[in-house]
LUMGU-631634 format. One record per residue (C-alpha): y, x, z; chain; residue number from 1. Coordinates in steps of 0.1 Angstrom, whole numbers, plus 5000, padded with zeros to 4 digits. Layout:
   c2   c1   c3 c   k
    Y    X    Z A NUM
...
END
This chain:
   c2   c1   c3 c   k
 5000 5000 5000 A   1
 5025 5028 5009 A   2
 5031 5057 4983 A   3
 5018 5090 4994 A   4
 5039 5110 5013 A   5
 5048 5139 4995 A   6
 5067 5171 5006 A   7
 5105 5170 4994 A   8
 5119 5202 4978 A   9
 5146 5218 5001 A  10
 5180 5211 4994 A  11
 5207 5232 4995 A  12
 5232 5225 5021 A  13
 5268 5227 5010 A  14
 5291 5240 5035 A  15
 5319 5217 5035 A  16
 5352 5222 5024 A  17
 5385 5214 5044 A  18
 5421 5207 5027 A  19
 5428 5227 5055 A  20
 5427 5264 5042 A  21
 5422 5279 5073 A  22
 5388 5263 5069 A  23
 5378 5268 5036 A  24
 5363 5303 5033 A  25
 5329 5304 5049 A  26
 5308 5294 5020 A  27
 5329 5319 5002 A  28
 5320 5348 5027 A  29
 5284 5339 5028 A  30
 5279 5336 4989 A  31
 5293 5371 4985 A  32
 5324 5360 4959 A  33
 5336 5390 4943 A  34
 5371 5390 4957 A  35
 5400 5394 4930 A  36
 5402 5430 4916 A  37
 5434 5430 4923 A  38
 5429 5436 4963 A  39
 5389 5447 4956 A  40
 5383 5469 4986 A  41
 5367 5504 4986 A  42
 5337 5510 4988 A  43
 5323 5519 5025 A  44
 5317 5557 5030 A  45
 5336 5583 5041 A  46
 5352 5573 5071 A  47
 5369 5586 5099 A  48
 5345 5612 5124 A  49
 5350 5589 5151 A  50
 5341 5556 5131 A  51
 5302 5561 5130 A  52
 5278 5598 5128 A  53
 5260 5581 5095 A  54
 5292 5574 5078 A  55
 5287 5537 5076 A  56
 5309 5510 5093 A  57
 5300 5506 5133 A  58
 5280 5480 5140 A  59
 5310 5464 5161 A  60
 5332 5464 5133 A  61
 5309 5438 5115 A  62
 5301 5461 5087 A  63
 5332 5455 5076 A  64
 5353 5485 5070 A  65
 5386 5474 5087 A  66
 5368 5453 5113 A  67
 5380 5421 5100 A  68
 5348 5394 5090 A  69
 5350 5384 5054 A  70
 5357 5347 5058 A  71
 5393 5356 5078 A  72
 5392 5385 5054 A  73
 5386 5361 5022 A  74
 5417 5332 5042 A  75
 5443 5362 5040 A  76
 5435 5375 5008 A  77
 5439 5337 4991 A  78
 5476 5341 5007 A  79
 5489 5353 4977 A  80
 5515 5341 4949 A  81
 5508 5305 4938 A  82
 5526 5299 4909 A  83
 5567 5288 4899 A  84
 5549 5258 4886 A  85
 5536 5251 4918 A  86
 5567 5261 4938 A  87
 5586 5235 4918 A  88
 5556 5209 4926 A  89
 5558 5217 4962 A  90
 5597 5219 4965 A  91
 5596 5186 4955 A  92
 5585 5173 4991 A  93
 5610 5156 5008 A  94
 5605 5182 5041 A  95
 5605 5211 5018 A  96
 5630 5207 5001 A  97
 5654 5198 5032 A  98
 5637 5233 5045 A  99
 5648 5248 5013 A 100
 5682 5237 5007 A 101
 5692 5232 5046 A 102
 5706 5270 5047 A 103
 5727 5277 5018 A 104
 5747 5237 5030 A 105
 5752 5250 5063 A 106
 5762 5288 5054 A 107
 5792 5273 5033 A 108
 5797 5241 5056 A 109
 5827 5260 5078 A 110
 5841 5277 5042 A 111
 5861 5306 5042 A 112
 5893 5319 5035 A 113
 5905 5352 5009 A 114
 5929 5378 5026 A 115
 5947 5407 5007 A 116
 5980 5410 4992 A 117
 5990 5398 4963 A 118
 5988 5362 4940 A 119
 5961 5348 4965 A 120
 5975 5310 4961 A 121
 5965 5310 4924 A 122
 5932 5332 4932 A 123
 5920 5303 4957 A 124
 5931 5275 4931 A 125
 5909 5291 4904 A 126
 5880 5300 4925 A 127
 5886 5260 4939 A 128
 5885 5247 4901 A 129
 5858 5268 4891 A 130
 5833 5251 4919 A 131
 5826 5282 4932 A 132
 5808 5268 4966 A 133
 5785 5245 4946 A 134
 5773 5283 4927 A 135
 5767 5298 4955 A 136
 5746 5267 4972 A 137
 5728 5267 4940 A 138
 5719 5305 4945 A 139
 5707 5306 4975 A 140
 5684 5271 4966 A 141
 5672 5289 4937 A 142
 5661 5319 4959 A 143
 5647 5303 4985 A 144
 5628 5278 4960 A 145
 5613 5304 4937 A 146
 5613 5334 4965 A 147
 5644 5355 4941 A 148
 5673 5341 4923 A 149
 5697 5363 4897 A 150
 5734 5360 4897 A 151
 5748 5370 4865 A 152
 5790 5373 4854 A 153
 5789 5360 4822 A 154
 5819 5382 4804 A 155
 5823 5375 4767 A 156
 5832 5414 4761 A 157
 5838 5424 4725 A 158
 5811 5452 4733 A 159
 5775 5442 4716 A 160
 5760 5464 4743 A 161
 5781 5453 4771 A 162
 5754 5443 4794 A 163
 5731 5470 4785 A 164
 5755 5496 4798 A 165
 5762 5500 4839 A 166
 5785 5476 4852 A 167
 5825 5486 4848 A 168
 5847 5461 4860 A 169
 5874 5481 4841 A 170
 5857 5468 4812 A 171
 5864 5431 4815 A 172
 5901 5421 4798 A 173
 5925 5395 4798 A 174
 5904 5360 4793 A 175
 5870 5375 4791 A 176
 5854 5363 4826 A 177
 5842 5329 4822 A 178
 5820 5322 4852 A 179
 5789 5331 4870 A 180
 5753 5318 4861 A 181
 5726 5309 4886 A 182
 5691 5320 4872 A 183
 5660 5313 4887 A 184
 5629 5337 4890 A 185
 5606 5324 4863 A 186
 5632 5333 4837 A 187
 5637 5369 4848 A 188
 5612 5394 4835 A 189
 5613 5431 4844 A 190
 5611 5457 4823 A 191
 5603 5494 4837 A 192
 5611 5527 4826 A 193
 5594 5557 4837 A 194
 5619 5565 4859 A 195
 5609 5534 4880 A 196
 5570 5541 4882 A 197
 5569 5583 4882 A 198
 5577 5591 4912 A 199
 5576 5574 4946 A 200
 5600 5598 4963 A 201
 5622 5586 4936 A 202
 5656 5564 4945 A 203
 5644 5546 4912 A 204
 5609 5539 4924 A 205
 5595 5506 4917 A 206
 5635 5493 4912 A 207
 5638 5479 4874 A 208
 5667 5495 4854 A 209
 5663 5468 4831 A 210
 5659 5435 4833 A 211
 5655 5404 4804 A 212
 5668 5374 4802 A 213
 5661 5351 4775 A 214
 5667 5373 4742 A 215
 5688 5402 4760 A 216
 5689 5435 4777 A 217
 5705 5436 4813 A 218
 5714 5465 4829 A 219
 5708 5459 4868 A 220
 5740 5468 4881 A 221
 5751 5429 4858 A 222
 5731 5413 4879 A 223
 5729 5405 4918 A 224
 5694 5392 4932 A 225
 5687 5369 4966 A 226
 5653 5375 4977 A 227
 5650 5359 5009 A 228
 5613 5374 5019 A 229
 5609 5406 5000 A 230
 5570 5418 4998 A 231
 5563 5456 4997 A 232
 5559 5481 4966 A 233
 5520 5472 4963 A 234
 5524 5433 4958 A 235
 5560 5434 4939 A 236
 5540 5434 4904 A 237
 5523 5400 4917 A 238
 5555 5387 4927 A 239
 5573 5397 4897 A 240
 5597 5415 4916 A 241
 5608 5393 4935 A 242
 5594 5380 4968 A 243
 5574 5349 4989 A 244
 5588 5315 4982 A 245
 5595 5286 5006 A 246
 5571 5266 4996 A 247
 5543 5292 4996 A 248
 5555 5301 5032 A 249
 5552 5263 5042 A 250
 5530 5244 5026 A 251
 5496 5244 5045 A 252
 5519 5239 5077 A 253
 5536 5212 5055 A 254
 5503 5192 5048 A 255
 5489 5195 5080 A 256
 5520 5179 5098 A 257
 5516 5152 5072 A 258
 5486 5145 5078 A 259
 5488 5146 5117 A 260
 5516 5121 5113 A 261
 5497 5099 5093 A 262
 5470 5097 5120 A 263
 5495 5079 5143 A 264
 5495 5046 5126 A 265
 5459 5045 5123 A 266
 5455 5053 5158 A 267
 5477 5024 5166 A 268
 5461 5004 5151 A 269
 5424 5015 5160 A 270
 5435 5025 5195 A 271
 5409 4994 5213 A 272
 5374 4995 5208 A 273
 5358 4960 5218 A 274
 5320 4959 5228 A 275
 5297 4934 5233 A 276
 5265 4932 5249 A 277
 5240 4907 5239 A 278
 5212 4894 5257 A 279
 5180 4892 5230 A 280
 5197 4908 5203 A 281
 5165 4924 5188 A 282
 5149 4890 5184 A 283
 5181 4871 5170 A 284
 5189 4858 5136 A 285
 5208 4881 5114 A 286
 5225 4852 5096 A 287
 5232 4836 5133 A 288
 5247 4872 5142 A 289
 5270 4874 5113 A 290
 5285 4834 5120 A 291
 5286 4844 5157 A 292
 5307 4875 5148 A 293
 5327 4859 5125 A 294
 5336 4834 5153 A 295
 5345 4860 5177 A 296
 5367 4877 5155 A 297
 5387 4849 5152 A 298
 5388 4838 5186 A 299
 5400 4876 5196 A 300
 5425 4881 5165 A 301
 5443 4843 5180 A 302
 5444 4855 5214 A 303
 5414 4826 5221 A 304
 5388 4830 5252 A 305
 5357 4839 5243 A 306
 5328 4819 5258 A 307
 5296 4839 5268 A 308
 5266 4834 5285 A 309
 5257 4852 5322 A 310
 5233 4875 5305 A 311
 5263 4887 5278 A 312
 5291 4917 5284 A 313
 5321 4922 5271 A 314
 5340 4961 5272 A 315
 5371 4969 5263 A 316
 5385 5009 5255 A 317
 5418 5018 5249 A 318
 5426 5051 5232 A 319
 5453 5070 5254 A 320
 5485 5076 5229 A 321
 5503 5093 5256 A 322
 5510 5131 5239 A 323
 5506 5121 5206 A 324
 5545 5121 5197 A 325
 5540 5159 5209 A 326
 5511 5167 5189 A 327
 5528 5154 5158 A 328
 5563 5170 5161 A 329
 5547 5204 5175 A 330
 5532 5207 5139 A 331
 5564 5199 5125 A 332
 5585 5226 5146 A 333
 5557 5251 5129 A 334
 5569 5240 5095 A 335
 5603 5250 5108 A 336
 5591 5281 5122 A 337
 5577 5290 5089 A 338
 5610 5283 5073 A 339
 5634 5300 5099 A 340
 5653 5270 5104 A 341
 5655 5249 5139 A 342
 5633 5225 5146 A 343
 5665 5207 5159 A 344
 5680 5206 5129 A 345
 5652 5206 5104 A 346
 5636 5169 5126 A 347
 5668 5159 5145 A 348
 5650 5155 5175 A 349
 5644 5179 5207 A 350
 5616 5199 5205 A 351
 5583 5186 5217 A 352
 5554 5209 5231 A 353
 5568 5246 5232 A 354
 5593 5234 5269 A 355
 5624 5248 5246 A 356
 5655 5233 5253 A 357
 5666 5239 5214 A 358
 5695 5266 5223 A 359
 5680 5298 5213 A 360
 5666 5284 5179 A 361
 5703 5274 5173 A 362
 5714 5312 5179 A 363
 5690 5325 5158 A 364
 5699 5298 5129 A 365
 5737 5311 5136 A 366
 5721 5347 5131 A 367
 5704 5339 5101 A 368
 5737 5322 5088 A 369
 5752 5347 5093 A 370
 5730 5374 5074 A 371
 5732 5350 5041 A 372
 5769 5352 5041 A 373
 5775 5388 5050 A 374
 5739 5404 5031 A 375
 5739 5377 5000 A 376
 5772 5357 4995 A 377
 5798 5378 5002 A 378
 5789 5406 4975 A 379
 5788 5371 4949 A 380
 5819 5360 4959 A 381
 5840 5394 4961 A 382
 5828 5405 4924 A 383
 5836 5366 4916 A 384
 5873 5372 4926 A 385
 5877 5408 4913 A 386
 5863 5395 4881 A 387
 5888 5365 4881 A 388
 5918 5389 4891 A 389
 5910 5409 4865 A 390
 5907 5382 4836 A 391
 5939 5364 4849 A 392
 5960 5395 4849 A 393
 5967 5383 4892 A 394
 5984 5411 4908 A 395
 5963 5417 4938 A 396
 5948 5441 4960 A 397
 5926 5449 4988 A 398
 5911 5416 4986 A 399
 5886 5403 5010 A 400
 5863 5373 5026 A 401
 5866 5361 5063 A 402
 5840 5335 5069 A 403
 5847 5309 5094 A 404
 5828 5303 5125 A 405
 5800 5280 5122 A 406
 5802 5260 5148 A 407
 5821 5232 5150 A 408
 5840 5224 5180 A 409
 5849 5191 5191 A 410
 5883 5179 5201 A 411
 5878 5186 5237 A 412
 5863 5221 5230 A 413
 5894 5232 5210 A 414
 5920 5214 5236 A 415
 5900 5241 5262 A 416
 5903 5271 5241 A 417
 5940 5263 5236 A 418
 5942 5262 5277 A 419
 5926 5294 5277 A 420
 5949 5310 5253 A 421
 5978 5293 5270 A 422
 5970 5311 5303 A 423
 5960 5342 5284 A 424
 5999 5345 5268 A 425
 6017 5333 5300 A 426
 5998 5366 5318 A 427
 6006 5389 5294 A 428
 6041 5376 5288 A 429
 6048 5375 5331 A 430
 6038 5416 5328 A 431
 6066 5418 5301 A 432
 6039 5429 5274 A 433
 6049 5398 5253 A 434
 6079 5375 5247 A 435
 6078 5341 5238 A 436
 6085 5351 5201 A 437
 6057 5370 5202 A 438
 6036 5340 5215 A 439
 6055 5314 5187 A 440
 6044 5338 5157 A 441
 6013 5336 5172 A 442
 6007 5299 5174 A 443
 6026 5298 5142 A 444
 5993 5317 5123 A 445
 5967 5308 5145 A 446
 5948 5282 5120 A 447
 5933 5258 5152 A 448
 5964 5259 5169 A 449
 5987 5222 5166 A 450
 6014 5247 5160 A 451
 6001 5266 5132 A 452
 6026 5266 5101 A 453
 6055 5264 5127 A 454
 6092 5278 5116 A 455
 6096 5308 5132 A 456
 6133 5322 5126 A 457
 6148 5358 5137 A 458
 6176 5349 5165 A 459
 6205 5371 5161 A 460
 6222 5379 5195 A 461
 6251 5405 5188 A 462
 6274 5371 5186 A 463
 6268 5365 5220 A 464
 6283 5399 5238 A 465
 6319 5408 5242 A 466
 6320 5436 5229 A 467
 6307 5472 5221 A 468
 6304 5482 5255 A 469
 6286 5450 5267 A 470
 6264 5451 5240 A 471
 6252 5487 5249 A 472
 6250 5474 5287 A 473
 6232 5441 5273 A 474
 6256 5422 5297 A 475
 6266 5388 5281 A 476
 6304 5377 5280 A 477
 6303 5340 5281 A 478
 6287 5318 5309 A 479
 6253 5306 5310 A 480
 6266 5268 5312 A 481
 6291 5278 5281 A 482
 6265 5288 5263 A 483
 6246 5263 5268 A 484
 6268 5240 5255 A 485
 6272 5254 5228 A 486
 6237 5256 5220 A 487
 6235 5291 5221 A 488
 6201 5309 5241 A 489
 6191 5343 5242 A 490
 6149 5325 5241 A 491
 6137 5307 5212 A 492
 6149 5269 5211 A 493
 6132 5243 5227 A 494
 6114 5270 5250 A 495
 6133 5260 5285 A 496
 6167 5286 5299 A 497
 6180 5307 5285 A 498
 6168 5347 5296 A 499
 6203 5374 5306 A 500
END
């Protein structure tokens, strides 16, 4: 009646594999997968005396040269360049992309101002026109996008091999400057000399003279780069160059918050497990079963009662949701981690998990702020405005860029600093160091001050003495009440009696 049994062939078990990548390299190490020749290994032999007498790898080392097993050496190894095409997939992301673009809004948020002598009214106007702040967003987007980004002056010289020669700002005349242009890794191409590849003592080593673009030649002294994680000499010919992306930085931390977050409505809603014990269950009616369950359901979905016999049990467990909020926004502050940007900022929300108040991520964001304008902007901007200078024919010199601060104080914060400064000049002028001209011209240029852009006016006093030999004595010929009458005082108007 029954088949004979028979023996089944073995089958081969598949080590599963994770979207996670952390867990996606065992069958990898176990199957032996040649590893990419790129980062092949050498062969074990000649090691170090005090690795092993035989000249193979110590048996505590796992057999493994460097000690590290092959499925964690196999996970770091697949850390490698995934693709523009895929940076521009992944930058797509709503969280990446606020990671990506979040520092180059917030570098230029405060603005800055140009000092230096000369036409700087007309130099800010242009620069204003021009757009200038939306370039240099778009740069450091770019950068952080594709891991490098190009500025490039375009110059319409008369010269055919203008941009093949090094860069000679004397070279630009009248009209000639017409911008800068943003361009993004995947159209850059390298192209070395010998020079670059000879000699690793070299200043050249490894450091393109050349570079393409489209059709054309560029000499690397044309072109200023942002690469916001630079890789080391051995992996710049993976990288093009150029360094990690964002998005490569990110993106497993990126899907695994994701999916953690996701988990929270399905816990919600899966969070009570109903059970129900039933007395001759074995011996029951399937059919029965099924119209008994269905009744149950109903009863429980419409907050009914539920009438059982003596003999059945009802249980009830609840999932505790207590820490999940901190499970879910601790993978998120990793993302942020990832992308050195604050989990403050990045979420607006305090930080969950890690007991951080948010304050020292907000200093280091400042710091990091601080290193795009200073390392990355501010040698765009300055050959921006000696370009311009030169193409306008402005009369200028020993121009410059002062950043603002970046934080913003509120109106209570500023009326306190103004206090501050307040007390500051009333000390130094009761010592006689200052006067209150002195302390006019300075709330006259001080930019937060209320006062700033106020008249200040040279008060000419020689009027007010007799004659020569009071005015050598400094003693003053007309009465205090005469003088003021006549609106004449020695301080600055408005600023209380006058001083003998």
């Amino acid at each position: 009646m029954f088949k004979r049994w028979r023996k089944k062939p073995e089958a081969t078990v598949k080590t599963p594999v994770s979207a996670f990548s952390t867990d996606a390299y065992h069958a990898t190490a176990e199957s032996k997968a040649p590893i990419s020749a790129e980062w092949e290994q050498p062969i074990v032999g000649d090691l170090a005396a005090d690795s092993s007498l035989d000249g193979t790898a110590p048996a505590f080392k796992g057999g493994h040269m460097y000690g590290i097993p092959e499925a964690q050496e196999s996970w770091y190894l697949s850390q490698t360049f995934i693709g523009y095409s895929m940076c521009a997939s992944i930058a797509r992301h709503w969280l990446v992309d606020k990671a990506i673009t979040m520092p180059a809004r917030d570098a230029l948020r405060q603005g800055y101002r140009i000092d230096g002598e000369g036409d700087l009214e007309r130099l800010e106007k242009e620069t204003r026109e021009r757009d200038f702040d939306a370039i240099m967003r778009e740069f450091i987007t770019a950068g952080r996008r594709f891991g490098g980004a190009v500025a490039l002056s375009v110059v319409e010289s008369t010269d055919p091999d203008y941009y093949e020669k090094p860069f000679n700002p004397d070279g630009v005349l009248p009209g000639q400057y017409k911008g800068v242009k943003i361009i993004e890794a995947p159209w850059v191409t390298p192209e070395l000399t010998s020079g670059n590849v000879q000699d690793p003592a070299s200043l050249e080593f490894y450091n393109p003279t050349f570079w393409r673009i489209g059709s054309r030649r560029y000499h690397r002294s044309h072109l200023l780069f942002y690469i916001p994680h630079p890789v080391s000499n051995l992996a710049k010919n993976t990288y093009r160059f150029f360094g990690v992306s964002v998005p490569e930085r990110i993106y497993e931390r990126v899907y695994a918050s994701e999916r953690t977050a996701n988990e929270a409505p399905q816990l919600a809603l899966t969070k009570r497990l109903l059970t129900l014990g039933v007395a001759g269950l074995a011996d029951a009616d399937k059919d029965i079963i099924a119209e008994n369950m269905a009744y149950f359901l109903q009863m429980r979905d419409n907050y009914g009662v539920q009438i059982g016999s003596s003999e059945d049990t009802f249980q009830q467990f609840d999932t505790a949701l207590a820490d999940l909020d901190v499970t879910i926004l601790t993978q998120y502050q990793l993302v942020a981690a990832a992308a050195n940007v604050p989990a403050t900022t990045l979420m607006g929300t305090t930080p969950k998990g890690f007991n951080s108040t948010g304050e020292y991520e907000e200093a280091s964001y400042r710091e990091e702020l601080e290193s795009i304008q200073t390392n990355d902007l501010e040698p765009l901007l300055s050959r921006h405005l000696e370009l311009l200078s030169r193409s306008l024919q402005l009369d200028t010199d020993n121009i410059c860029v002062v950043w603002e601060a970046l934080d913003s104080p509120t109106a209570k914060e500023y009326a306190e600093i103004n206090s501050l400064k307040a007390q500051a000049a009333a000390a130094y002028a009761g010592i006689g160091a200052i006067d209150g001209e002195d302390v006019r011209k300075q709330l006259a240029g001080d930019r937060n001050s209320e006062f700033y852009g106020l008249e200040t006016a040279e008060v000419d006093i020689s009027g007010w003495l007799d004659n020569e030999t009071d005015q050598e004595a400094g003693e003053v010929g007309a009465e205090p009440e005469e003088r003021q009458a006549s609106g004449q005082t020695l301080g600055l108007p408005g600023f209380g009696e006058p001083t003998v």
